[in-house]
PAZARO-152608 format. One line per 3 residues: number of its first residue (from 1); their letters; for each residue x, y, z of C-alpha. Coordinates in nm, 2 decimals, decimal comma. Layout:
! PAZARO-152608
NUM) A) X:Y:Z  ...
***
This chain:
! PAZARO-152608
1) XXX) 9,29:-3,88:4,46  9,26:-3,61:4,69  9,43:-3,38:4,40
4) XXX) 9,09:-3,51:4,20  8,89:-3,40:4,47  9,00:-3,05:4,47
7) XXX) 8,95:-3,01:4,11  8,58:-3,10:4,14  8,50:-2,94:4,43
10) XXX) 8,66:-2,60:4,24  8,50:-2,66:3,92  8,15:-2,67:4,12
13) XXX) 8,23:-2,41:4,30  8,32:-2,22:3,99  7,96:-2,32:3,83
16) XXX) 7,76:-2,16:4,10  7,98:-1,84:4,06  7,89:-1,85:3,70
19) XXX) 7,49:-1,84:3,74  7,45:-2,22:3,68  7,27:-2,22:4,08
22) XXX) 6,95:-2,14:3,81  6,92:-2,42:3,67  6,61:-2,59:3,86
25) XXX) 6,60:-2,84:4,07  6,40:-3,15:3,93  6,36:-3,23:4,29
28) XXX) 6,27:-2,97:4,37  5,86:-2,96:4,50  5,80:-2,61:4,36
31) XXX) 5,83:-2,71:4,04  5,60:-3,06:4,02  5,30:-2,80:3,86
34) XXX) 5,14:-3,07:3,60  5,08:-2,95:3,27  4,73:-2,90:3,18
37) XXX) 4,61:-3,16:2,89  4,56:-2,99:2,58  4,20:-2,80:2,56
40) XXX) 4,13:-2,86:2,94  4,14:-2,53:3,16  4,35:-2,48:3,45
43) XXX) 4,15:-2,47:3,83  4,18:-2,04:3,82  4,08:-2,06:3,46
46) XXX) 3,77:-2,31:3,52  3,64:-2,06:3,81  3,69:-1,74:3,54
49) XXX) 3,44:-1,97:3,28  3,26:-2,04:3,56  3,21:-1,62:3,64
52) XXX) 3,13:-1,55:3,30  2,86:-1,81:3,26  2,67:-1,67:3,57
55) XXX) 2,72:-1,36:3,41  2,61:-1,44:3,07  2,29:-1,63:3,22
58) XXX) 2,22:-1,28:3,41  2,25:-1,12:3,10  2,02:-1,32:2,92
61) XXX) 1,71:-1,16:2,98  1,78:-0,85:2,89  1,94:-0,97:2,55
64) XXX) 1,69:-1,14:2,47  1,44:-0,85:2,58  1,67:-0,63:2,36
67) XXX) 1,68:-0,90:2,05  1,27:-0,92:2,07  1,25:-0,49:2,04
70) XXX) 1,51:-0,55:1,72  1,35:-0,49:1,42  1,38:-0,74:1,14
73) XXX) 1,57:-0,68:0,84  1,27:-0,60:0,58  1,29:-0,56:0,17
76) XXX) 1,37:-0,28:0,03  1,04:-0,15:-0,12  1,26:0,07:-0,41
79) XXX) 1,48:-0,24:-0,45  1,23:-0,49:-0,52  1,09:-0,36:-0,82
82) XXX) 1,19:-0,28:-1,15  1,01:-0,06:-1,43  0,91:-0,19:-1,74
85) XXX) 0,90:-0,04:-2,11  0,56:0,08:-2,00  0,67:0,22:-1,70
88) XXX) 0,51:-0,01:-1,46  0,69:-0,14:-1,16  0,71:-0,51:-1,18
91) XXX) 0,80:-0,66:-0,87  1,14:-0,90:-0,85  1,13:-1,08:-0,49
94) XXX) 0,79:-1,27:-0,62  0,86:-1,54:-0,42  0,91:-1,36:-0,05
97) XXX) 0,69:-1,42:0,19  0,67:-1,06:0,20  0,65:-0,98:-0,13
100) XXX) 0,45:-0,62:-0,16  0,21:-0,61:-0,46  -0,09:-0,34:-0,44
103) XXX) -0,21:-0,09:-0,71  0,16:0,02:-0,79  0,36:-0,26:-0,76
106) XXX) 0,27:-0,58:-1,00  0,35:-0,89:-1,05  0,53:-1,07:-1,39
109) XXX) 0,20:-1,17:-1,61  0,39:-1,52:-1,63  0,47:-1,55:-1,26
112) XXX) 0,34:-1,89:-1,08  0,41:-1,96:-0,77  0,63:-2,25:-0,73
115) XXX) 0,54:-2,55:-0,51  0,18:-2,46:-0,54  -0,03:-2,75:-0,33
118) XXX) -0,39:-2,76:-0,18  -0,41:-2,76:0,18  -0,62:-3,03:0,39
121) XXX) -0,88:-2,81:0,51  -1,24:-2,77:0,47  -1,35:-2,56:0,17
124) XXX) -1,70:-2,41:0,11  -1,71:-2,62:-0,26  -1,72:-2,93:-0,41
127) XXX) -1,45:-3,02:-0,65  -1,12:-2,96:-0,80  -1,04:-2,61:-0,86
130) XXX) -0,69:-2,40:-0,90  -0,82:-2,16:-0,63  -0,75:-2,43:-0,40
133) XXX) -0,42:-2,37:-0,43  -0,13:-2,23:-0,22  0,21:-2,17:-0,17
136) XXX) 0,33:-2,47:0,04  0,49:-2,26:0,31  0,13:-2,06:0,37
139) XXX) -0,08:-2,40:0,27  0,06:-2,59:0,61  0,04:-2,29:0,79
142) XXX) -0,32:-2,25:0,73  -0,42:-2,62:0,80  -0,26:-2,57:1,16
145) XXX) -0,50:-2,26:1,18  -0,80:-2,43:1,06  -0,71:-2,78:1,30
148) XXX) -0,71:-2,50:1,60  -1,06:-2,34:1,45  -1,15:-2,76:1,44
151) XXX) -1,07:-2,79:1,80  -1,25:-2,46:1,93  -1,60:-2,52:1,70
154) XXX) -1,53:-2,25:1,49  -1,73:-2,28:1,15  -1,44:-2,17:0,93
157) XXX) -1,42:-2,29:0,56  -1,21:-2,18:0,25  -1,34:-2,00:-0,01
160) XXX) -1,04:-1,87:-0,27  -0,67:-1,90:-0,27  -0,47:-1,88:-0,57
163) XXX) -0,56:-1,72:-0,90  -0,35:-1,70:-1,23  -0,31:-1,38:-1,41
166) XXX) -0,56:-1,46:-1,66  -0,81:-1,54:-1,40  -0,76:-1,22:-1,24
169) XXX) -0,80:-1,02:-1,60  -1,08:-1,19:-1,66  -1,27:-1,11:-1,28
172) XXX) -1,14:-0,75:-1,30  -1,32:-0,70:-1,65  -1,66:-0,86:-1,53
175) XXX) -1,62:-0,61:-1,23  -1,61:-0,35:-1,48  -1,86:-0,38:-1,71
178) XXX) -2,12:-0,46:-1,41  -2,03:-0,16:-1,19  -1,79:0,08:-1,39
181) XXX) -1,39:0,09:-1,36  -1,37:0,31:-1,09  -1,63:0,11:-0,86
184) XXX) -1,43:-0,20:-0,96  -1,10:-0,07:-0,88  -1,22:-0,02:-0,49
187) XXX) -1,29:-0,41:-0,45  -1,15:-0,58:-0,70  -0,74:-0,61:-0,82
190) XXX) -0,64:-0,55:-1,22  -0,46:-0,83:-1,35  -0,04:-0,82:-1,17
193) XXX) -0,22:-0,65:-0,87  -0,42:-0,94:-0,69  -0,25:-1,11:-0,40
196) XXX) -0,37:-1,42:-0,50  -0,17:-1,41:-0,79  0,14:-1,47:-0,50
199) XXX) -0,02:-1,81:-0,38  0,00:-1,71:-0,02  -0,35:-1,56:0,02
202) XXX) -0,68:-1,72:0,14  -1,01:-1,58:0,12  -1,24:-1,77:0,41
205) XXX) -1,59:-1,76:0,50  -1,86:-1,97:0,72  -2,22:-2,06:0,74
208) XXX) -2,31:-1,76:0,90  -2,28:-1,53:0,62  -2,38:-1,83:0,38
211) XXX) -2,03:-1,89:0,27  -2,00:-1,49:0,10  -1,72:-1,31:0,12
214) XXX) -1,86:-0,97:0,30  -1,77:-0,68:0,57  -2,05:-0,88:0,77
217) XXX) -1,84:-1,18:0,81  -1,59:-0,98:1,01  -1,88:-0,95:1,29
220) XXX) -1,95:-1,36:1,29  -1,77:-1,59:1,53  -1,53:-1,71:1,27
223) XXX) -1,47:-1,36:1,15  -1,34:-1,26:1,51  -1,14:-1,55:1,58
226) XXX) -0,96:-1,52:1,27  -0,89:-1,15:1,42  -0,75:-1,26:1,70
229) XXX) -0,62:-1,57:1,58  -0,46:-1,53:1,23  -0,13:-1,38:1,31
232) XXX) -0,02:-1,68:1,54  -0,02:-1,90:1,22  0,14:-1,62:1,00
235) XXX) -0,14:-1,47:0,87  -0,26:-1,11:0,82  -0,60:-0,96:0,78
238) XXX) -0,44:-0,79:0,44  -0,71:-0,50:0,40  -0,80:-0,38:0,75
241) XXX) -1,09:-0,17:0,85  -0,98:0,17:0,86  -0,67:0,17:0,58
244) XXX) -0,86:0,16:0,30  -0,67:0,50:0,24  -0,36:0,33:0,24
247) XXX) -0,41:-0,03:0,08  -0,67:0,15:-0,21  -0,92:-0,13:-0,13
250) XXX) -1,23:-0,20:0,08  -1,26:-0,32:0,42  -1,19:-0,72:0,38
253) XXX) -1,23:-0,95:0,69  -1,20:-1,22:0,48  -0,88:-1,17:0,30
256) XXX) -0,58:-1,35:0,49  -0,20:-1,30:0,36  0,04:-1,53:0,47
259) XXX) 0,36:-1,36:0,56  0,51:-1,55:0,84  0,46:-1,56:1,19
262) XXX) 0,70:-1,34:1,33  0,61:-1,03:1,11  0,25:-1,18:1,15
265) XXX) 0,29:-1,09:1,48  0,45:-0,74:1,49  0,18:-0,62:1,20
268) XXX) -0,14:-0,75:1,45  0,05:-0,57:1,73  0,08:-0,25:1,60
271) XXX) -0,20:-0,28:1,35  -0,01:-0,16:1,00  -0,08:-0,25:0,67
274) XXX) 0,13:-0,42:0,48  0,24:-0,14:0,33  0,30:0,07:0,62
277) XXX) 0,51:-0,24:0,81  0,77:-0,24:0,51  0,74:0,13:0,52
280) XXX) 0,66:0,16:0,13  0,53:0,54:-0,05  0,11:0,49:-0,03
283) XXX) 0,05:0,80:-0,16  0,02:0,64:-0,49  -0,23:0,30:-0,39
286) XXX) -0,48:0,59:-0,26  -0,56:0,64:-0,60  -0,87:0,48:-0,75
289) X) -0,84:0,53:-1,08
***
């Protein structure tokens, strides 16, 4: 017995020589660290989340200062056309809120806009008509504009939104024979070049210029709110005082463009054309013949 007890003492002793003292104690108190469910942080880890939240809340402000002075990725003016056998440049992104068209970029003379739709708001005629008719993305933008007009008494009323190609050939050539090609051209779109051939264009008017469409409405009380107005709802006076160097067309207060809010916004601020904003060649709409 004792014999026994010598061997095991010996053979213990001979384990601790050996390194086996290592091996931890389950026992032991250092050792009792629980293991963290999966997915939850440890304490030390929860107060580092903790630190970078704060610090990503201070940050805020500036980032979002910095992502309001980004510019917004804008079409390609040289991508989005193509040139015909007759070496116009028919436009391809026809149904982009910011699609360019002017005296050098037309549209497909078989393009209609899809999900054409007439808007619930006042117009200054009776009846059905096609130029009723917008885009569905600029047609509910407009009826928040004109429920705003509504509430502040502002006599505002539609006049003309889309036309088809045909339409447009046929408007162009009564311009012509009544005042000459050249006078035409200055106020009045060839067939592929009118905006409202898009759908997202409005022409409005009020009683106080007896429902025409002239520079004078620009000086009314509907024709300033729309000024200062328009752009909140997406909209764009599309032929500014000023430009007609650039856009190749009169001074048109009435004329609204529908191009969303956000680049609605950044036009009225810095007062660009359309052209100008997407940073397309206007050398060419200048001319007038």
């Amino acid at each position: 017995m004792k014999l026994r007890t010598v061997l095991i003492s010996f053979t213990c002793f001979s384990l601790l020589l050996s390194g086996c003292s290592s091996i931890p104690n389950p026992f032991s108190k250092d050792d009792q660290t629980e293991e963290q469910p999966s997915g939850q942080p440890s304490e030390d880890n929860q107060d580092e989340n903790t630190k970078k939240d704060q610090n990503d809340q201070e940050q805020n402000p500036e980032d979002k200062e910095k992502e309001a002075d980004k510019e917004p990725d804008l079409p390609s003016s040289e991508e989005t056309v193509e040139v015909n056998a007759d070496g116009e440049k028919i436009v391809t992104n026809v149904m982009d809120p910011l699609v360019l068209v002017n005296k050098e970029r037309n549209l497909p003379a078989d393009f209609v806009p899809e999900t054409l739709t007439v808007p619930d708001i006042p117009f200054a005629f009776e009846g059905d008509h096609p130029k009723k008719q917008m885009q569905q993305v600029a047609a509910e933008a407009i009826e928040d504009m004109f429920d705003q007009a509504d509430k502040d008494d502002i006599p505002l009323l539609a006049q003309s939104g889309y036309r088809s190609y045909s339409t447009q050939k046929a408007i162009f050539a009564s311009n012509a024979e009544s005042n000459g090609q050249e006078e035409a051209n200055k106020y009045s779109a060839r067939a592929g070049q009118s905006e409202h051939q898009t759908g997202l264009t409005m022409d409005v008017t009020s009683p106080e210029v007896s429902f025409q469409l002239i520079e004078e409405f620009g000086e009314t009380t509907a024709g300033k709110w729309v000024k200062d107005n328009a752009h909140k709802y997406g909209f764009i006076i599309r032929y500014p005082k000023g430009k007609e160097g650039i856009t190749g067309y009169q001074y048109e207060p009435w004329h609204l463009r529908y191009v969303g809010k956000e680049h609605a916004a950044r036009i009225h601020e810095k007062n660009l054309t359309l052209e100008e904003y997407l940073g397309a060649p206007v050398e060419p709409v200048n001319s007038t013949e």
